[in-house]
C-alpha positions as CSV (number, residue, x, y, z in Angstrom):
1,X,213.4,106.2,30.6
2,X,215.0,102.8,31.5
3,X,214.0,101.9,35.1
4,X,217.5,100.9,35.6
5,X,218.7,104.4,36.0
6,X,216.2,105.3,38.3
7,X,217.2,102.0,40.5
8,X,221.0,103.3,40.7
9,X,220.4,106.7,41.7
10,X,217.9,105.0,44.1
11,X,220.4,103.1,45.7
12,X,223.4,106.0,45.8
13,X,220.8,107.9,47.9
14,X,220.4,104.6,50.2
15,X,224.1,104.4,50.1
16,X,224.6,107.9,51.2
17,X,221.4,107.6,53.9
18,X,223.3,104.3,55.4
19,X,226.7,106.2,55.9
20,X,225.6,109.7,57.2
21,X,223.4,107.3,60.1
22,X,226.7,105.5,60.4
23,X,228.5,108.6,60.7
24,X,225.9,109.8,63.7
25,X,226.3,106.7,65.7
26,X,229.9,106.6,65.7
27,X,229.7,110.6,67.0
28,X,227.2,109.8,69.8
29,X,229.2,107.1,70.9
30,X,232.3,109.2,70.5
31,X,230.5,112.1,72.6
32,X,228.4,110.1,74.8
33,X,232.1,108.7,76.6
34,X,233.1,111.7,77.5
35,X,229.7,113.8,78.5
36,X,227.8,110.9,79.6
37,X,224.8,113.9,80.4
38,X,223.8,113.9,77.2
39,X,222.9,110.0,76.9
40,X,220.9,110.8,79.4
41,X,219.1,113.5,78.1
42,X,218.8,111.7,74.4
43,X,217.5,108.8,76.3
44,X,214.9,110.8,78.2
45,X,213.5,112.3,75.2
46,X,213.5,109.4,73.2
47,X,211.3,107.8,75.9
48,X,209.1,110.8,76.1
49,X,208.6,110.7,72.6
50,X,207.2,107.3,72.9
51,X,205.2,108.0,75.4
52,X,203.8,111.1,73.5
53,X,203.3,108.9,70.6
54,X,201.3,106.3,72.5
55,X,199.2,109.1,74.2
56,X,198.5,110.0,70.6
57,X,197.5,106.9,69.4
58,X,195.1,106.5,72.6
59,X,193.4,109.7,71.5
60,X,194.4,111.3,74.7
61,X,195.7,114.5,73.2
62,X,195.5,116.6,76.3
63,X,199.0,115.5,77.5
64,X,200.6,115.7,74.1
65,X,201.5,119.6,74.9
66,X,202.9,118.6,78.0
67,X,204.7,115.8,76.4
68,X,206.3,118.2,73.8
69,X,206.9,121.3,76.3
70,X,209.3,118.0,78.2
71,X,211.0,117.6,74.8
72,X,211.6,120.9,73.6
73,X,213.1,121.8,77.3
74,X,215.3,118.5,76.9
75,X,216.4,119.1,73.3
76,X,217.6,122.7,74.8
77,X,219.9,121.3,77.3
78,X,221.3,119.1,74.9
79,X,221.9,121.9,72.8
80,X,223.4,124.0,75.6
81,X,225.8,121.2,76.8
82,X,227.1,120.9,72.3
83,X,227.7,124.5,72.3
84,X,229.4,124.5,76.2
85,X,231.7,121.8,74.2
86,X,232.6,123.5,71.4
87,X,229.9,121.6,68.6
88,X,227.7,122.6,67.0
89,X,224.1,122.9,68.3
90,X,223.5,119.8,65.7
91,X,226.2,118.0,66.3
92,X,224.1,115.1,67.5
93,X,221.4,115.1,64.4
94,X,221.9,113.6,60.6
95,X,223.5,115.5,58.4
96,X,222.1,115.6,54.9
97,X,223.9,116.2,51.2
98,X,220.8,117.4,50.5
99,X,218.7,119.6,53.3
100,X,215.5,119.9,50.6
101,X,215.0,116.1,50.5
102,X,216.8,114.6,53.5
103,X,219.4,112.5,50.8
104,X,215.6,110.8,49.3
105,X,215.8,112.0,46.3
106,X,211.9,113.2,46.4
107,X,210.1,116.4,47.9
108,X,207.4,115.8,50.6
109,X,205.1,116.7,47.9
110,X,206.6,113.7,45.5
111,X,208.3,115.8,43.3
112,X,211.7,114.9,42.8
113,X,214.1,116.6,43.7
114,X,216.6,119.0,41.9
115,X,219.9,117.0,43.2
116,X,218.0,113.8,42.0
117,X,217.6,115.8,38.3
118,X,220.9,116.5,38.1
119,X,221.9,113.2,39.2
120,X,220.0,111.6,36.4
121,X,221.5,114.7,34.1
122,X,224.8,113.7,34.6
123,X,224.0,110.0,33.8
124,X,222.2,110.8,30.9
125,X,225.3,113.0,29.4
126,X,227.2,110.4,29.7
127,X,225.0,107.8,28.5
128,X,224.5,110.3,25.3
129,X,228.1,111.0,24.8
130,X,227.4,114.7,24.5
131,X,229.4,115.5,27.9
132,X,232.2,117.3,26.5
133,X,229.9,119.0,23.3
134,X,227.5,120.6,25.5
135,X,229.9,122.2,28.3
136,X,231.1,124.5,25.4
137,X,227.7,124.6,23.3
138,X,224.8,125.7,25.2
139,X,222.7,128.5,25.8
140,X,224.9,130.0,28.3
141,X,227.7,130.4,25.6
142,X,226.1,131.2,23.0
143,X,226.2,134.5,21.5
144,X,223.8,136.7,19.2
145,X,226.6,139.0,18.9
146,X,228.2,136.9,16.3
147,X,225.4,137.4,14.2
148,X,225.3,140.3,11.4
149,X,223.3,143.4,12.0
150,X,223.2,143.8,8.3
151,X,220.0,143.3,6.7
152,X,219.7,141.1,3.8
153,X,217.7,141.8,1.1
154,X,215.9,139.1,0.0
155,X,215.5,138.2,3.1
156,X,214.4,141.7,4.4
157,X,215.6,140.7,8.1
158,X,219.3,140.9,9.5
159,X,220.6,137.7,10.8
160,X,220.7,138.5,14.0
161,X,217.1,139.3,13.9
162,X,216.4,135.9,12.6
163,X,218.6,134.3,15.1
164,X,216.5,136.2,17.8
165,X,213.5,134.9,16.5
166,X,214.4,131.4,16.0
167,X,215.9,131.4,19.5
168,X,212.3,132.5,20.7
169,X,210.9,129.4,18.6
170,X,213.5,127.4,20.4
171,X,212.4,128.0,23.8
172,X,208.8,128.1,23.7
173,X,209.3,124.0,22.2
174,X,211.6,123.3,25.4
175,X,208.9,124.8,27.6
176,X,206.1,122.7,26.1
177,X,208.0,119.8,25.4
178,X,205.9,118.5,28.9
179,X,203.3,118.5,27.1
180,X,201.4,115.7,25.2
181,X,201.6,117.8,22.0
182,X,202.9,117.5,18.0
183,X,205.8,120.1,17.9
184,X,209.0,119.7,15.9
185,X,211.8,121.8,14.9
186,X,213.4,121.7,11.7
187,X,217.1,123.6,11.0
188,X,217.9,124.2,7.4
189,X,220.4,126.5,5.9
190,X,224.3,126.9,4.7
191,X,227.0,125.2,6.8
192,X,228.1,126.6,10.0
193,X,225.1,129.2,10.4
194,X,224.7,127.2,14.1
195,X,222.2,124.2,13.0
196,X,224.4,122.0,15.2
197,X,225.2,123.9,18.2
198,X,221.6,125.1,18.8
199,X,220.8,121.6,18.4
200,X,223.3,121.1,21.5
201,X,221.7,123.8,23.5
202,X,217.8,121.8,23.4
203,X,219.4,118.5,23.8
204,X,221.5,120.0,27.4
205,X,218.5,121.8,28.4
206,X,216.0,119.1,28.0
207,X,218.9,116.3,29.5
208,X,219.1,119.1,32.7
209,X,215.3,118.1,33.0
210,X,215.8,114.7,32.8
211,X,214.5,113.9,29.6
212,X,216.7,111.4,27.7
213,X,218.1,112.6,24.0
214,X,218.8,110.5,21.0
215,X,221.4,112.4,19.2
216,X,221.7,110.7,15.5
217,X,223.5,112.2,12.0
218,X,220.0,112.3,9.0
219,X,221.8,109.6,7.6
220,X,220.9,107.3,10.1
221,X,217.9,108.6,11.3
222,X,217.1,108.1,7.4
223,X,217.4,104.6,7.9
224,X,215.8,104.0,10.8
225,X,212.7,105.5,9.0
226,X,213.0,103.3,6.3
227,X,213.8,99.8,8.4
């Protein structure tokens, strides 16, 4: 994956960060004019917050409690005098796209997260120029019912059955594609049996993961081989 992509979706996230604390500030000042109480009270509990961080630090953890009891009563008030005003209990806290990762882009566990996945999706569609292909051929559109019923005889299977099982083939390869393994798929048959739009369904399901898709015609890839 070109580090380049992660880097822009990087900064849209800083981007977004900068202007939602931007946002805040110009409502507290905003606020703070008219009900100068509630400076008070956010300066108060920002200065017992320091406090309780520095009794922390010192080890003195007895009058953390105490400390947080101050806070909590504070942060109450606050909320008390939002509501009284007609805001939102929240009015003065950040707002976040994103409530999962806080507009990071990563989990606390370090996972990223799903808007970051679909951020990265959407870059790679465009990047693969499959945008418009796959928002009519994927999995959610497609549709065994076109298939026969009919069983054919030297094959001894309908081709709906064999569409059924091929589809199972399909998506046990996107669920290990993860892993460090030697699976491949290979379509063959007559035109328009649905070689290309299955195709299109594992290349949008495996961009929605972030995975990056090379989509070439055999020609080419032929080539390629032989350079």
């Amino acid at each position: 994956m070109d580090d380049r992509l992660y880097r822009e979706i990087n900064l849209e996230y800083q981007k977004l960060r900068d202007r939602k604390e931007r946002e805040l500030e110009e409502r507290k000042e905003e606020l703070f004019s008219a009900l100068p109480t509630l400076k008070e009270l956010e300066e108060e509990i920002s200065r017992l917050g320091f406090f309780a961080v520095k009794e922390q630090l010192a080890g003195n953890h007895e009058n953390i409690n105490s400390y947080k009891q101050e806070i909590y009563a504070l942060g109450e008030m606050k909320k008390k005098i939002l509501v009284e005003a007609g805001l939102p209990d929240h009015y003065l806290e950040l707002e976040y796209q994103c409530e999962k990762c806080e507009d990071t882009g990563y989990l606390p566990s370090g996972n990223r997260c799903d808007c970051f996945k679909q951020k990265l999706a959407t870059r790679l569609y465009n990047m693969s120029n499959l945008q418009y292909v796959l928002e009519k051929e994927n999995f959610q559109t497609f549709d065994i019912q076109v298939f026969s019923q009919e069983i054919i005889k030297e094959e001894g299977i309908s081709p709906r059955e064999n569409m059924t099982f091929i589809l199972d083939v399909v998506e046990q390869f996107i669920r290990n594609f993860p892993k460090q393994n030697d699976e491949n798929l290979l379509f063959y048959g007559a035109t328009g049996l649905g070689k290309t739009y299955l195709s299109n369904c594992i290349a949008k399901e495996l961009l929605d993961q972030g995975y990056t898709v090379i989509y070439q015609t055999a020609f080419t890839f032929l080539d390629i081989l032989e350079s």
